[in-house]
DSSP file (Angstrom, degrees, kcal/mol; ACC not computed):
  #  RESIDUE AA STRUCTURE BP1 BP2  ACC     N-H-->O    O-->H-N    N-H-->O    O-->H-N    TCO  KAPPA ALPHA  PHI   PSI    X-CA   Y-CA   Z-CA
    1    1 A X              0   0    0      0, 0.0     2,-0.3     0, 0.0     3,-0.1   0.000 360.0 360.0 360.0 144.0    8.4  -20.9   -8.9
    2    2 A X    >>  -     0   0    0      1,-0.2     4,-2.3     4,-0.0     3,-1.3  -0.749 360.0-108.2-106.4 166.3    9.1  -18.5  -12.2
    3    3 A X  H 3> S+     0   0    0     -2,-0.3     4,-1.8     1,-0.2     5,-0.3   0.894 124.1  49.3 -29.7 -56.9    7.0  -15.8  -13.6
    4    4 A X  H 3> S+     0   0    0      1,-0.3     4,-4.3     2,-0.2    -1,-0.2   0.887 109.1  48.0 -62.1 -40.6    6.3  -18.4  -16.4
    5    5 A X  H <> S+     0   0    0     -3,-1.3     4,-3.1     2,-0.2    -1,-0.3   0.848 116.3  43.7 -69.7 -32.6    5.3  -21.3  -14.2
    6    6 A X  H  X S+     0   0    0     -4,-2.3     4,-2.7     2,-0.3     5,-0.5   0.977 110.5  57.5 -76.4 -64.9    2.9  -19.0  -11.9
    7    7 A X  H  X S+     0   0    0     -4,-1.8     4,-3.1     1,-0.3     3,-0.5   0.842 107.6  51.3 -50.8 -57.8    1.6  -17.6  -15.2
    8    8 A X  H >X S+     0   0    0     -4,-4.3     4,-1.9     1,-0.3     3,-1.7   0.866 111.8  41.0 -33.5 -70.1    0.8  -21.2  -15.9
    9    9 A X  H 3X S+     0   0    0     -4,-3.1     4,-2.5     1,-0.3     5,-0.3   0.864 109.3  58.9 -49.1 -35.7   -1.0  -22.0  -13.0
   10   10 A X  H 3X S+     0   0    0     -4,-2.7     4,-2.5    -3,-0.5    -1,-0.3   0.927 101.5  56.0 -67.2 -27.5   -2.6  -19.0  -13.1
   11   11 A X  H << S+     0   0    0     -4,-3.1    -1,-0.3    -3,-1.7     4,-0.2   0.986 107.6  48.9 -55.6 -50.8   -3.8  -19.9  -16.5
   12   12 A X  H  X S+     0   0    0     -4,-1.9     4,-1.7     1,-0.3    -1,-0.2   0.683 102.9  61.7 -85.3  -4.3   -5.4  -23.1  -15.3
   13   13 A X  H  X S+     0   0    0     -4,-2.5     4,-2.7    -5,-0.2    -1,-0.3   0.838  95.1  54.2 -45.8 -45.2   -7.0  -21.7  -12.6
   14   14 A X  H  < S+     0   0    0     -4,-2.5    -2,-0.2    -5,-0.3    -1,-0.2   0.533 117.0  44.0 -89.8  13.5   -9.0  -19.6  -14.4
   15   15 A X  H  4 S+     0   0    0     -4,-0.2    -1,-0.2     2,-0.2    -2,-0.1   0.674 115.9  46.9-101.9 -24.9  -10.2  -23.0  -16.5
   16   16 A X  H  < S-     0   0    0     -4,-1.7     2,-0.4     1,-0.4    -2,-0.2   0.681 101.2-127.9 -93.9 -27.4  -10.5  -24.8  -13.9
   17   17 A X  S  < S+     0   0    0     -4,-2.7    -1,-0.4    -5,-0.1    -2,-0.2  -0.879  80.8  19.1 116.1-157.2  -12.4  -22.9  -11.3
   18   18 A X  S    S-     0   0    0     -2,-0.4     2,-0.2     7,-0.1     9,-0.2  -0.150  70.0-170.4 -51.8 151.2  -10.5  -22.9   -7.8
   19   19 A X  E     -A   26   0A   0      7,-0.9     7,-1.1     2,-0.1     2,-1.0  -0.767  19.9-162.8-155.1 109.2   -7.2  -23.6   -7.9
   20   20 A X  E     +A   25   0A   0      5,-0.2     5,-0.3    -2,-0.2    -2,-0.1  -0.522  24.8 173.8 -52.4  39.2   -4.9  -24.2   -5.1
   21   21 A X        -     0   0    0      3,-1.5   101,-0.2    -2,-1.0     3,-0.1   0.169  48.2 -90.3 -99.7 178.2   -1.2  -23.9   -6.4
   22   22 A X  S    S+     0   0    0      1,-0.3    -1,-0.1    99,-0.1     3,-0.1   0.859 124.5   9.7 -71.0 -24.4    2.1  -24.0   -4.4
   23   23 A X  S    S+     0   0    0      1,-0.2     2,-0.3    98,-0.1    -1,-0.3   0.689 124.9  44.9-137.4  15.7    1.9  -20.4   -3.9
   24   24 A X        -     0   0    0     97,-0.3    -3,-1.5    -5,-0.1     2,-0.7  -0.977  44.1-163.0-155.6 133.2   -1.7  -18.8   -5.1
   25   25 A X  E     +AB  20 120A   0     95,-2.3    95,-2.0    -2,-0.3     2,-0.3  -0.956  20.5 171.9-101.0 107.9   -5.3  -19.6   -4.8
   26   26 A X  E     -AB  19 119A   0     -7,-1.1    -7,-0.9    -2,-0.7     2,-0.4  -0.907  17.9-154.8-125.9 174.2   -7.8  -17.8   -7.3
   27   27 A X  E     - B   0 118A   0     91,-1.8    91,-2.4    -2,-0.3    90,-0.3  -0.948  33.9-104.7-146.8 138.6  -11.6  -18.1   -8.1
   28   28 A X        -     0   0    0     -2,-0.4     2,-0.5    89,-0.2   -10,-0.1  -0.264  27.9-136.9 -66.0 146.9  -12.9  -17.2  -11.2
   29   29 A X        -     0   0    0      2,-0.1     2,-1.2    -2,-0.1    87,-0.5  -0.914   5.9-144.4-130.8 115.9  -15.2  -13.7  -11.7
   30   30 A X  S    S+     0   0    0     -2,-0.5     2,-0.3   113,-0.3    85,-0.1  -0.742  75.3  23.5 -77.1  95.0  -18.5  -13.6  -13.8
   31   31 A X  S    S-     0   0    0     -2,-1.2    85,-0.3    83,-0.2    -2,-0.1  -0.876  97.0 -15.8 134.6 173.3  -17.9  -10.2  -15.2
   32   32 A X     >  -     0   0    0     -2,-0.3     4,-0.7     1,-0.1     5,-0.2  -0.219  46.6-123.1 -47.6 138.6  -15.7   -7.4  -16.1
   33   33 A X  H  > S+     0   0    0      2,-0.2     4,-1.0     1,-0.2     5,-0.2   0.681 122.6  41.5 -47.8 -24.7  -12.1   -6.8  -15.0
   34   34 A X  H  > S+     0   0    0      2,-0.2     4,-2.8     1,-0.2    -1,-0.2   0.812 108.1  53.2 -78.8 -26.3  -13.6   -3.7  -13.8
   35   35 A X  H  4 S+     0   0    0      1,-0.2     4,-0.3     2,-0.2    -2,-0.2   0.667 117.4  48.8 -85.7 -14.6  -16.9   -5.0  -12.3
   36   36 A X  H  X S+     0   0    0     -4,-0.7     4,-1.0     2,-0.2    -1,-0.2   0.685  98.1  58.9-113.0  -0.5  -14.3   -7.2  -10.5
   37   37 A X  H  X S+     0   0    0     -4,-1.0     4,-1.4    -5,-0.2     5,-0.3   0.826 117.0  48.5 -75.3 -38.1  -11.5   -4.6   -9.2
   38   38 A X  H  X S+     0   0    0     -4,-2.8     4,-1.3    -5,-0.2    -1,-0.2   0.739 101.7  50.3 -78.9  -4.0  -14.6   -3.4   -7.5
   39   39 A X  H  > S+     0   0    0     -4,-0.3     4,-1.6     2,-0.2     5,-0.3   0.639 114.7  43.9 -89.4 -21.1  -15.9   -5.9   -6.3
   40   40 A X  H  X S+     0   0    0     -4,-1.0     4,-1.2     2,-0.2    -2,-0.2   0.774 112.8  56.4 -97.1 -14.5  -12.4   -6.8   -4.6
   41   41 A X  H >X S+     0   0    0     -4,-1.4     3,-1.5     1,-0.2     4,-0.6   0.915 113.8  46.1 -71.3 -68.7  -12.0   -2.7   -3.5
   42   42 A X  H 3< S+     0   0    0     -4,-1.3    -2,-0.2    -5,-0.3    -1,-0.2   0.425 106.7  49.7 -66.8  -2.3  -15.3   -3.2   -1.9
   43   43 A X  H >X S+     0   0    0     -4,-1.6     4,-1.4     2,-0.1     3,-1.0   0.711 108.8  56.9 -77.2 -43.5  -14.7   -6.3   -0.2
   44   44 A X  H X<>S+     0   0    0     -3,-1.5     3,-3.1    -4,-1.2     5,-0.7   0.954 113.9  38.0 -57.1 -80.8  -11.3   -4.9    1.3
   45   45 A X  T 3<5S+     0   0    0     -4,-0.6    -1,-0.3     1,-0.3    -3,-0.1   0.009 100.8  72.4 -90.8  44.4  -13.0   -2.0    2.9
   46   46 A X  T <45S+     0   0    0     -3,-1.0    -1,-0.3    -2,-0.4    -2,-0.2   0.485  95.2  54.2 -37.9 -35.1  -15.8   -3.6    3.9
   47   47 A X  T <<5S-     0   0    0     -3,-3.1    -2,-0.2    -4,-1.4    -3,-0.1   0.193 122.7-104.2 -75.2  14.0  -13.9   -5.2    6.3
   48   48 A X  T   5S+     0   0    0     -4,-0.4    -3,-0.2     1,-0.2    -4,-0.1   0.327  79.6 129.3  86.4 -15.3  -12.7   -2.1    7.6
   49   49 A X      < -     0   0    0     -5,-0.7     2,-0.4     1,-0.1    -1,-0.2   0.048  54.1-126.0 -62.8 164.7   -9.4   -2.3    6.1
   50   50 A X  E     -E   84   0B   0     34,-0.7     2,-0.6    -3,-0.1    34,-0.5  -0.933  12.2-135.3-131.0 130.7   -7.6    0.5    4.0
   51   51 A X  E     -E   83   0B   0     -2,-0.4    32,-0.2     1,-0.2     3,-0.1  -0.523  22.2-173.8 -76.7 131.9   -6.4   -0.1    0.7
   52   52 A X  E    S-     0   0B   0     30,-2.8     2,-0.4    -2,-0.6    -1,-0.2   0.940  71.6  -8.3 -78.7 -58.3   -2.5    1.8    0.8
   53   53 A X  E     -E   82   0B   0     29,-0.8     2,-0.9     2,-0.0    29,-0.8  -0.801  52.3-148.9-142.0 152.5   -1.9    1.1   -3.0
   54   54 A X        -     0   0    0     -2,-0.4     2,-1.0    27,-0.2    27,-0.2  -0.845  22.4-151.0-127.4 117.1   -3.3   -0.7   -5.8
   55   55 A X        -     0   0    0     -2,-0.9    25,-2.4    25,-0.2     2,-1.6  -0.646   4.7-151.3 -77.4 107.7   -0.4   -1.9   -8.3
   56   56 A X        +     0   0    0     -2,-1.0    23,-0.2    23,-0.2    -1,-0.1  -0.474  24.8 173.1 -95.2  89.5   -1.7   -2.1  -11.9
   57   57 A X     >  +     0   0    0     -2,-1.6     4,-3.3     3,-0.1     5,-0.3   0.979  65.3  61.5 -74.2 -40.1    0.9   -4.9  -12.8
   58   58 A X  T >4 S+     0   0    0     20,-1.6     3,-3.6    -3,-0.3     4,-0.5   0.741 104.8  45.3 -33.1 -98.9   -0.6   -5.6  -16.3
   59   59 A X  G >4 S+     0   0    0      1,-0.3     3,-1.4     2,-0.2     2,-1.0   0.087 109.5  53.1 -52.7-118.0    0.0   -2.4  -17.6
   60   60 A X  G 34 S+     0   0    0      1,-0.4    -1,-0.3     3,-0.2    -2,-0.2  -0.128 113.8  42.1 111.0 -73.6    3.3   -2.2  -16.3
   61   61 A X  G << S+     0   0    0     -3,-3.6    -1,-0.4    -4,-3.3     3,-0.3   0.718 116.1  57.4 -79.4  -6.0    4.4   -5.6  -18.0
   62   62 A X  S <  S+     0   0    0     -3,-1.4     2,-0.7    -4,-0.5     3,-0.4   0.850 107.1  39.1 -34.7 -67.0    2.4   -4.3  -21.0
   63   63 A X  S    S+     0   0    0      1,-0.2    -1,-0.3    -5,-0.2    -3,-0.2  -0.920 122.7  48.6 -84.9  88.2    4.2   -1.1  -21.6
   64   64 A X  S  > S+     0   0    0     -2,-0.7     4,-1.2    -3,-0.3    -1,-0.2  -0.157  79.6  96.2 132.2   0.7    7.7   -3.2  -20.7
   65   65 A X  T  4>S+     0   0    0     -3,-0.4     5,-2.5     2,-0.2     7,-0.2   0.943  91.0  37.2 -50.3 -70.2    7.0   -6.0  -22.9
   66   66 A X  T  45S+     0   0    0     -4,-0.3    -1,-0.1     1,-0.2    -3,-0.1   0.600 111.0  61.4 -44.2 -42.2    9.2   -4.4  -25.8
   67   67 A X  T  45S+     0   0    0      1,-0.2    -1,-0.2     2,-0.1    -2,-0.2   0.732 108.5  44.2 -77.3 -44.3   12.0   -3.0  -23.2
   68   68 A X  T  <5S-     0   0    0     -4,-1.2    -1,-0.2    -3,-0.2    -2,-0.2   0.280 122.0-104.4 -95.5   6.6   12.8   -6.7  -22.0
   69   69 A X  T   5S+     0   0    0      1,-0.2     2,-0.3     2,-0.0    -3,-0.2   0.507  80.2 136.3  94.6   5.1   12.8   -8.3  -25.7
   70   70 A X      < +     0   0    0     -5,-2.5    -1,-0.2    -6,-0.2    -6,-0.1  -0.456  39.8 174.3 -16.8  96.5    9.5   -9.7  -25.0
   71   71 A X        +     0   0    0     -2,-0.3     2,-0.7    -6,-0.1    -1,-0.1   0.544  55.1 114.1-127.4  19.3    6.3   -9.8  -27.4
   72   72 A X        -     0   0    0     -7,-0.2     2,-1.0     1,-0.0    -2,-0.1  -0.739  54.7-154.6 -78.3 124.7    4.3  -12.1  -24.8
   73   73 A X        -     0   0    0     -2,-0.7   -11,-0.1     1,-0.2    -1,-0.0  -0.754  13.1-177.3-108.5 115.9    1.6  -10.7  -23.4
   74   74 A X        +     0   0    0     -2,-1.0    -1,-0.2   -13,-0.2     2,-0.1   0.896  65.5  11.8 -32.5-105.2    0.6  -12.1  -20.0
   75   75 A X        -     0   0    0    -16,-0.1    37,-0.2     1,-0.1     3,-0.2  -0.435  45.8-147.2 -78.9 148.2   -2.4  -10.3  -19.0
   76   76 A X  S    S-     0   0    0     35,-2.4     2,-0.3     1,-0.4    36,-0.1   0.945  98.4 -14.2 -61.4 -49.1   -5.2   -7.9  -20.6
   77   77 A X        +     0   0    0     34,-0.5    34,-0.9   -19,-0.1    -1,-0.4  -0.938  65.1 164.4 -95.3 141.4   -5.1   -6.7  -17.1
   78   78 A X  E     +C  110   0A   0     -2,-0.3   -20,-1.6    32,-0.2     2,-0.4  -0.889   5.1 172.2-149.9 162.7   -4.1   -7.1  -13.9
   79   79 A X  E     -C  109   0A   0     30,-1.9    30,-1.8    -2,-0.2     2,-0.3  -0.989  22.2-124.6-153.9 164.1   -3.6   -5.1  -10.5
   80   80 A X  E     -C  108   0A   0    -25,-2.4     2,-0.4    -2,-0.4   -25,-0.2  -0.600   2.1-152.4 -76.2 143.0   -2.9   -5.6   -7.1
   81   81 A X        -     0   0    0     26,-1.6    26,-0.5    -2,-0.3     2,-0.4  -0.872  19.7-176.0 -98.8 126.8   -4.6   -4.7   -4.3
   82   82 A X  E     +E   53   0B   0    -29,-0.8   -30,-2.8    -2,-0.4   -29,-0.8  -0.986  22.9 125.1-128.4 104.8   -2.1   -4.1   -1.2
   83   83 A X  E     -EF  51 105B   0     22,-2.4    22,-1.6    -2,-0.4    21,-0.3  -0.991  36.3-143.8-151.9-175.8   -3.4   -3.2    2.7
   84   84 A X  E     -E   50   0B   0    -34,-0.5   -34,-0.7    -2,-0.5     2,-0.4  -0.623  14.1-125.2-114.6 169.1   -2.9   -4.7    6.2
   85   85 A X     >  -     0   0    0     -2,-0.2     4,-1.8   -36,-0.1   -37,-0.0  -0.945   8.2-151.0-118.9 159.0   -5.1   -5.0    9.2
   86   86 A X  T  4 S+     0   0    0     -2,-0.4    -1,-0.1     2,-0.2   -37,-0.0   0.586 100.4  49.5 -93.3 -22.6   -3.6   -3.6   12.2
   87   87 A X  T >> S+     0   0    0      3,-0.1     4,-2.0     2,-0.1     3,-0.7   0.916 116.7  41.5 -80.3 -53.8   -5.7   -6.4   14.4
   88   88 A X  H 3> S+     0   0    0      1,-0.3     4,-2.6     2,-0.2     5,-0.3   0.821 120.4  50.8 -53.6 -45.5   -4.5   -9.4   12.1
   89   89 A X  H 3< S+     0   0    0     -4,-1.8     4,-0.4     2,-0.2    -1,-0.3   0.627 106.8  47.5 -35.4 -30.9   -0.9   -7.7   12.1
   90   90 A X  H <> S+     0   0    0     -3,-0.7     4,-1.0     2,-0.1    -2,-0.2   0.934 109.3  54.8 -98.1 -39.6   -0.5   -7.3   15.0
   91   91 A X  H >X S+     0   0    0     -4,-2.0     4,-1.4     2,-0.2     3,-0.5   0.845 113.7  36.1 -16.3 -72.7   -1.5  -10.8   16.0
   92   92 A X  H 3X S+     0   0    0     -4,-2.6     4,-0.5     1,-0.3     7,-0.2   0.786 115.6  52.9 -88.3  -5.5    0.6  -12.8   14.1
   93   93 A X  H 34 S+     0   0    0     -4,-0.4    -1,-0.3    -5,-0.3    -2,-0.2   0.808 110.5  51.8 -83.5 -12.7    3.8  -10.4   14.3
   94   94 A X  H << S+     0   0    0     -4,-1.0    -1,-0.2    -3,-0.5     3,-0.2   0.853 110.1  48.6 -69.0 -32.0    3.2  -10.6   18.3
   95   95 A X  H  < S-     0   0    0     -4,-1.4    -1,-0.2     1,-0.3    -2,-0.2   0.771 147.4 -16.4 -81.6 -13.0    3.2  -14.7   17.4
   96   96 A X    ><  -     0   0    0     -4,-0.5     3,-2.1    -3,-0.2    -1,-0.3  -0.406  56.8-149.6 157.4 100.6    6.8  -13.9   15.3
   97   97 A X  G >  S+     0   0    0      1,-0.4     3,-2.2    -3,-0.2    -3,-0.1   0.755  93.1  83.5 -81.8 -20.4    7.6  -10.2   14.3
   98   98 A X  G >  S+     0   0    0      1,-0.3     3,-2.9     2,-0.1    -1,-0.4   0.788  70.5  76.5 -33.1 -36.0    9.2  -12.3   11.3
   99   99 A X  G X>  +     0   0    0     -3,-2.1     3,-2.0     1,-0.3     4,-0.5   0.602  66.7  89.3 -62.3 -21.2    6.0  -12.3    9.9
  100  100 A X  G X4  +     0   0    0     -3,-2.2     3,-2.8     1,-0.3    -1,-0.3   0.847  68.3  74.6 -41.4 -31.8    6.6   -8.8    9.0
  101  101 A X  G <4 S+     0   0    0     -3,-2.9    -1,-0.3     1,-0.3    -2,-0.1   0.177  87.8  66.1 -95.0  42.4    8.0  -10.0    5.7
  102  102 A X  G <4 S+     0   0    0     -3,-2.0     2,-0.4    21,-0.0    -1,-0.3   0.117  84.6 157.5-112.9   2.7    4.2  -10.8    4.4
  103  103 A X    <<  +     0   0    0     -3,-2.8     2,-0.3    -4,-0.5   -19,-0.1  -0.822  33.7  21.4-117.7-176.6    3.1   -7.6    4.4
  104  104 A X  S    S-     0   0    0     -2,-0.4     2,-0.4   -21,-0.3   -20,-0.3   0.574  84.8-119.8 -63.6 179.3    1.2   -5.9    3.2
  105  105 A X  B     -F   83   0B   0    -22,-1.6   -22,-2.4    -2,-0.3     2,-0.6  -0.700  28.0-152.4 -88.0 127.5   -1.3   -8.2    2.2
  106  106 A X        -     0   0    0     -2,-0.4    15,-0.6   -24,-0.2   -24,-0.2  -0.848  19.5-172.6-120.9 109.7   -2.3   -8.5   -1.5
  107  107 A X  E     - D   0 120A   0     -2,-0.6   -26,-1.6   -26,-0.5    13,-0.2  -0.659  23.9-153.3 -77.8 169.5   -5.5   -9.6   -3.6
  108  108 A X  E     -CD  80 119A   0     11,-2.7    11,-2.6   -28,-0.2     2,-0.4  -0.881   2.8-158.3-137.8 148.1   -4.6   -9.8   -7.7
  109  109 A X  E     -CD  79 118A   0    -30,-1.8   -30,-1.9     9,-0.2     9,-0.2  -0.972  17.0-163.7-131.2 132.9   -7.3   -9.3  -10.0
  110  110 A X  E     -C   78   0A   0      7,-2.5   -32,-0.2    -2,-0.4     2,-0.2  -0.489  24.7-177.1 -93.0 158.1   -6.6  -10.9  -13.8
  111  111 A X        +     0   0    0    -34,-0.9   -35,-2.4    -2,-0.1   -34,-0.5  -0.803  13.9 167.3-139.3 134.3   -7.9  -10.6  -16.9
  112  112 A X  S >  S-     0   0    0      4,-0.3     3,-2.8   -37,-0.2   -37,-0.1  -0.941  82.7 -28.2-148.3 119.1   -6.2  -13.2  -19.6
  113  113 A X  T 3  S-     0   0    0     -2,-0.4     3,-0.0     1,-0.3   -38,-0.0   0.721 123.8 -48.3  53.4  44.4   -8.2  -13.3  -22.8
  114  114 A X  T 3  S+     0   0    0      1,-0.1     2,-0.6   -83,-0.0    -1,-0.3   0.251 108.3 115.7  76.6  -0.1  -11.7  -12.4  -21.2
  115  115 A X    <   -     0   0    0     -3,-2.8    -3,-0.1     1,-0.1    -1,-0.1  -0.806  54.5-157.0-101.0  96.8  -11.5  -14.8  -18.5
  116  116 A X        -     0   0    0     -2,-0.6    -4,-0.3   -87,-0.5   -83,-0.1   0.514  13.1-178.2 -73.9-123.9  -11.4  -12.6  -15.0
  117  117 A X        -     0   0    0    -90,-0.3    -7,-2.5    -7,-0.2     2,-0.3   0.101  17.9-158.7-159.2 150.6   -9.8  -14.1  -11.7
  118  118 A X  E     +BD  27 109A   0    -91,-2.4   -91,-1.8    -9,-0.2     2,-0.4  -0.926  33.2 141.7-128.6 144.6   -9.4  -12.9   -8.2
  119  119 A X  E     -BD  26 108A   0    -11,-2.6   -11,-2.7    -2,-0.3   -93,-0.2  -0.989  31.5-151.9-177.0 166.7   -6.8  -14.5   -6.1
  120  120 A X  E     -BD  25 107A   0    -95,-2.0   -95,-2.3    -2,-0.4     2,-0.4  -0.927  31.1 -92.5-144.8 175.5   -4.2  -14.1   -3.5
  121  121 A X        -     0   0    0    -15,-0.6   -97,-0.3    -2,-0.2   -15,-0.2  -0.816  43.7-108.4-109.4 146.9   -0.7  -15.9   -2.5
  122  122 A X        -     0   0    0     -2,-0.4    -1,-0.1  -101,-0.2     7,-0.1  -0.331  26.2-138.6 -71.1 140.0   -0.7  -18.2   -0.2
  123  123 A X        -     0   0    0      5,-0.2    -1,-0.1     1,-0.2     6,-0.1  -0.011  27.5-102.6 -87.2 178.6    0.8  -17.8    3.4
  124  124 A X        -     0   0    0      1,-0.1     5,-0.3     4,-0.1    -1,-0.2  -0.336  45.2 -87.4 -83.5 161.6    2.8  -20.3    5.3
  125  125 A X  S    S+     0   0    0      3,-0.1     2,-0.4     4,-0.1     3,-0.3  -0.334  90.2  44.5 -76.1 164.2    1.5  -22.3    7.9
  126  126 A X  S    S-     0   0    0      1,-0.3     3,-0.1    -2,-0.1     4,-0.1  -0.990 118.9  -9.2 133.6-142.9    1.3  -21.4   11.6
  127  127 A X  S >  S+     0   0    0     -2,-0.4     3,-1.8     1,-0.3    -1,-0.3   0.860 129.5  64.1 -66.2 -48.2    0.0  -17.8   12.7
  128  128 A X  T 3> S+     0   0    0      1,-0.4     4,-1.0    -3,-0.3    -1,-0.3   0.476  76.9  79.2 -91.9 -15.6    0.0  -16.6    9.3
  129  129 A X  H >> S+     0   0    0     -5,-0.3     4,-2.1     2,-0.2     3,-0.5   0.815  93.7  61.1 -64.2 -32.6   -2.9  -19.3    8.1
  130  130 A X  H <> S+     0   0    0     -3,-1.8     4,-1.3     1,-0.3     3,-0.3   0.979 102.3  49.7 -52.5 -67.0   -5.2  -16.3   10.0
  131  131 A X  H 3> S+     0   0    0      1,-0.3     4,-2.8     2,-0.2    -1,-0.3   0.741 111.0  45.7  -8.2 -57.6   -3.8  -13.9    7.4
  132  132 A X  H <X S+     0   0    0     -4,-1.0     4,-2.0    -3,-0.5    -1,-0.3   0.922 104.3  62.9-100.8 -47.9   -4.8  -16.3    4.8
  133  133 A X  H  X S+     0   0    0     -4,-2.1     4,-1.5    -3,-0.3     5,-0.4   0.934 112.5  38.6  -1.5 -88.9   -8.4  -16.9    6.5
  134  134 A X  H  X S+     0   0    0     -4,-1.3     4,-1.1     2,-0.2    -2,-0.2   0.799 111.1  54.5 -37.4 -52.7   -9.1  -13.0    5.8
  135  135 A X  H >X S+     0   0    0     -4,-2.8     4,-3.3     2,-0.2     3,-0.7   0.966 112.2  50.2 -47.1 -64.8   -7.3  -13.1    2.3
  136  136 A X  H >X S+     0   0    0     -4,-2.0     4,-2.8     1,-0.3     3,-1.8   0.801 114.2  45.7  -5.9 -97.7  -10.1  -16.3    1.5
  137  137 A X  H 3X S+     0   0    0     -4,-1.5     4,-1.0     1,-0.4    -1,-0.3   0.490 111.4  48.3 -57.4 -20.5  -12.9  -14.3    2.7
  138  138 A X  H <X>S+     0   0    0     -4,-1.1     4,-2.5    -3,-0.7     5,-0.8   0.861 114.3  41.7 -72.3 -39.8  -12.1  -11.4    1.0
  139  139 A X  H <X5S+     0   0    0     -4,-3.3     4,-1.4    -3,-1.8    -2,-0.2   0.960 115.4  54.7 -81.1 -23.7  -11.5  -12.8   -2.4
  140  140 A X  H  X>S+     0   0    0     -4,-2.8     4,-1.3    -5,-0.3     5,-0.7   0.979 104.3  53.3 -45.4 -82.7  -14.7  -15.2   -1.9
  141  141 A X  H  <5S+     0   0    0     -4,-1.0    -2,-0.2     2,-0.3    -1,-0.2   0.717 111.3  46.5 -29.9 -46.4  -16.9  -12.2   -1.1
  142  142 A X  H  <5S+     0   0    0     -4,-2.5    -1,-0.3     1,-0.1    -2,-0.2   0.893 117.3  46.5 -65.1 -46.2  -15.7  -10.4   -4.7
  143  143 A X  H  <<S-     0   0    0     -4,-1.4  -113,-0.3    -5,-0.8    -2,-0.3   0.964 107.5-130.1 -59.7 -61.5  -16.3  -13.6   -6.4
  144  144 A X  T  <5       0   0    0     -4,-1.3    -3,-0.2    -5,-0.1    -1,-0.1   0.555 360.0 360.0  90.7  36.7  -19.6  -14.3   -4.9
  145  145 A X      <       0   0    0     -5,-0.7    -4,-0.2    -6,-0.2    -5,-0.1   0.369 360.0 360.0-110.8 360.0  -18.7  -17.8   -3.8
């Protein structure tokens, strides 16, 4: 799928409400891009988890817009969230150490013209549907669905 076509989806996610797409699920946020990059830090370590880095890919494709001959702009915002669990890791890399190459683990929080989304991408089937279980409940739990 390209950057353009996920941007697409992404778009009609956030118009449609959930949105299942080949490779990303998001749920729509009543609020601020900030009131929802907390909500989705505080879902993460609620669960016990620790976030290692949080990627702020908006600005990024913001300030780089110009540099790649660009003058679209994607997002108002967005950022990444990135961590693992060390139980859920370990689990499915015991089931197929392949599995390695899905982490860390990522929620995205958007903002595209005032319309907010939380979402993550989806994992393959198998062991890694556990993985995808956790992602769910986290990005439910920021939404408040």
């Amino acid at each position: 799928m390209t950057r353009t076509t996920f941007a697409a989806a992404l778009a009609l996610g956030l118009s449609a409400g959930v949105v299942a797409a080949d490779e990303a699920t998001t749920y729509p946020f009543d609020g601020s891009f900030d009131e929802a990059t907390f909500a989705v830090e505080a879902a993460i370590i609620g669960k016990g988890l620790v976030i290692d880095y949080r990627s702020h890919v908006g600005e990024m494709l913001n300030r780089t817009a110009a540099d790649v001959g660009s003058e679209v702009r994607l997002f108002d915002n967005a950022d990444v969230f990135l961590f693992c669990s060390a139980v859920v890791s370990r689990k499915v890399m015991e089931a197929d150490p392949m599995n390695i190459a899905h982490c860390p683990y990522g929620v995205f929080v958007t903002d595209r013209e005032g319309q907010v989304a939380v979402g993550y991408r989806q994992m393959p089937e198998g062991p890694m549907q556990e993985v995808q279980a956790l992602l769910d409940e986290i990005a439910r739990e920021a939404t408040g669905q």
